[in-house]
Phi, psi and omega in degrees: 000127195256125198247162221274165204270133174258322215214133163262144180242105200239089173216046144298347156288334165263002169117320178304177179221138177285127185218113178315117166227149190265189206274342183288282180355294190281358199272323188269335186286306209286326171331306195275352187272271220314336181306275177335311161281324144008286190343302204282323156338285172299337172319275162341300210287308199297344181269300171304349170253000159298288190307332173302308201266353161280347152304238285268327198275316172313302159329284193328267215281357160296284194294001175282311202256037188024063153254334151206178202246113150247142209291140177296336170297320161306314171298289181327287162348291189312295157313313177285320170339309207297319188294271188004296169317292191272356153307320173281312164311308188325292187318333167288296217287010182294290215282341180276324197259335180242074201277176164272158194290136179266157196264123193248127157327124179273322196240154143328140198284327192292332195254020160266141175290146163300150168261142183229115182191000000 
């Protein structure tokens, strides 16, 4: 049994070829696009908080071999920020890349038994 077709894709006027897709189809396409940016999302964030924290470890070993001078309050800052940062990337990127399972019906509600306690 072949299953019916949701979307014609009719842009042949911009050039594209029109393609038929069923709803698994399109269900499985934007699936595999959200992986992919899902990708690049994390990417990004780990190359920019790579780059924060090597400036922060660079400061750090400036001011270790005294080349340059920042206040112990300013350092302490500086450093937590970072810790800060990155406990917040964790966090996008725990909840953006592992979202949680959304719960899919197997039956219509009507046709589930009552729970009885």
């Amino acid at each position: 049994m072949a299953a019916p077709l949701v979307l014609s894709a009719d842009a042949d006027d911009k050039g594209y070829i029109a393609v038929d897709l069923t709803l698994d189809q399109l269900q499985r396409r934007n699936l595999a696009q959200n992986i992919e940016l899902r990708r690049r999302f994390a990417s990004y964030l780990l190359t920019i908080h790579s780059a924060v924290n090597v400036g922060v470890l660079a400061l750090v070993f400036l001011i270790a071999l005294d080349r340059a001078h920042l206040s112990e309050k300013v350092l302490i800052t500086l450093i937590a920020s970072t810790v800060a940062e990155l406990a917040g990337l964790i966090l996008a990127v725990a909840t953006y890349l592992f979202p949680a399972p959304k719960p899919r019906p197997d039956r219509p509600p009507a046709s589930r038994p009552e729970k009885r306690g």
